[in-house]
N, C-alpha and C positions, 0 to 999 in steps of 0.2 A: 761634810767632812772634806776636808783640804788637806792636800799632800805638797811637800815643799822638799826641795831637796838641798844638800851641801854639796861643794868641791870637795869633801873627801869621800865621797860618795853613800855617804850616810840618807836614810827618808826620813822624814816623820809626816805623821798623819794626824790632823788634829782634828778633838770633836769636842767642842766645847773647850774646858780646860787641861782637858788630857789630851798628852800626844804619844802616839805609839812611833817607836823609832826601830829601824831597820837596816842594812845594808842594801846597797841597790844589786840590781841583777847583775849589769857592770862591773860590782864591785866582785861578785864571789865567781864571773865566769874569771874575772884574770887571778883570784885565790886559787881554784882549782877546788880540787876536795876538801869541804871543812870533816874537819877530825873534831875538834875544840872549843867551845865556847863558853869565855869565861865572862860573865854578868857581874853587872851591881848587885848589890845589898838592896832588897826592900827595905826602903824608909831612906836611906843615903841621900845629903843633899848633894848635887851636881850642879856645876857651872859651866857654861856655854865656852866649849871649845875644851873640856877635860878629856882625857880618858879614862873612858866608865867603863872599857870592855875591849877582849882579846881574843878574834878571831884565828884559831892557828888550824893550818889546811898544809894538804902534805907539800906546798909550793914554802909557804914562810908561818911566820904567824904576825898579826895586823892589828894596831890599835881603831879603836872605834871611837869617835868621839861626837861627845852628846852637842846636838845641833841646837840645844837651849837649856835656858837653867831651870833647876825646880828640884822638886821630891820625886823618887823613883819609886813608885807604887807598886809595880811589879813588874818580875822577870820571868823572861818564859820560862817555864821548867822543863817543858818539852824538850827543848836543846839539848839535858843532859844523857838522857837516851836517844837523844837523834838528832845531831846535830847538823847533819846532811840535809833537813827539813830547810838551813839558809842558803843550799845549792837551788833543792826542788822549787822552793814556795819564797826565795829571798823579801819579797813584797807582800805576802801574806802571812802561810803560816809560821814564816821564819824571823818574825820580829823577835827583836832582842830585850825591849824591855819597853816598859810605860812611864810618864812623867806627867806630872801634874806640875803647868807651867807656872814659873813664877814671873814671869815677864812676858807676855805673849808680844809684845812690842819688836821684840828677837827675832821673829818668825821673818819681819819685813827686809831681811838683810838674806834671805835664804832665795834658791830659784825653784822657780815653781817648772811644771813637769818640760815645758817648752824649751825655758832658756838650758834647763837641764840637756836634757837632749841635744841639743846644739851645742853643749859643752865638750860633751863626750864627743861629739862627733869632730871634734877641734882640737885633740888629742891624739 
């Protein structure tokens, strides 16, 4: 499993054909408290660079956009009783949704955990 990240601070995590996609830690210490999490559609196709999803915390509320294209398999359901799960566990239990890529070629345009890092740190 490989983990890749975006400049807008989105993860995904690929295993095979499927990628689990998240916000980074990053991302929700500067949201503050998520109150809201609104998801794709199981089955919705998405394109690399849309917004599939709408993180709202009592700072603002945040588009999420999908770090590649494909079918969205599934959505956490967890979120909607606990949506604080992408404060606690932002990188595990708090993923936002799954995707079964349709281009994994996508992937080679993303940073991987290092350059990531060094990104954030240049902000």
């Amino acid at each position: 499993m490989t983990t890749y990240f975006t400049k807008d601070h989105e993860w995904i995590s690929v295993d095979g054909p499927l990628g689990t996609v998240g916000i980074t830690d990053y991302a929700q210490e500067q949201l503050g408290d998520i109150t809201f999490v609104e998801l794709p559609g199981e089955g919705d196709s998405i394109a690399k660079g849309d917004s599939v999803s709408v993180v709202d915390s009592v700072k603002a509320a945040s588009d999420v956009y999908t770090p590649v294209s494909g079918e969205v398999r599934e959505a956490n359901a967890a979120l909607a009783d606990e949506p604080e799960l992408v404060n606690s566990k932002p990188e595990g239990e708090g993923w936002l949704f799954k995707v079964l890529l349709s281009d994994a070629a996508e992937l080679d345009g993303l940073m991987d955990e290092a350059a990531y890092k060094a990104y954030v740190e240049s902000l």
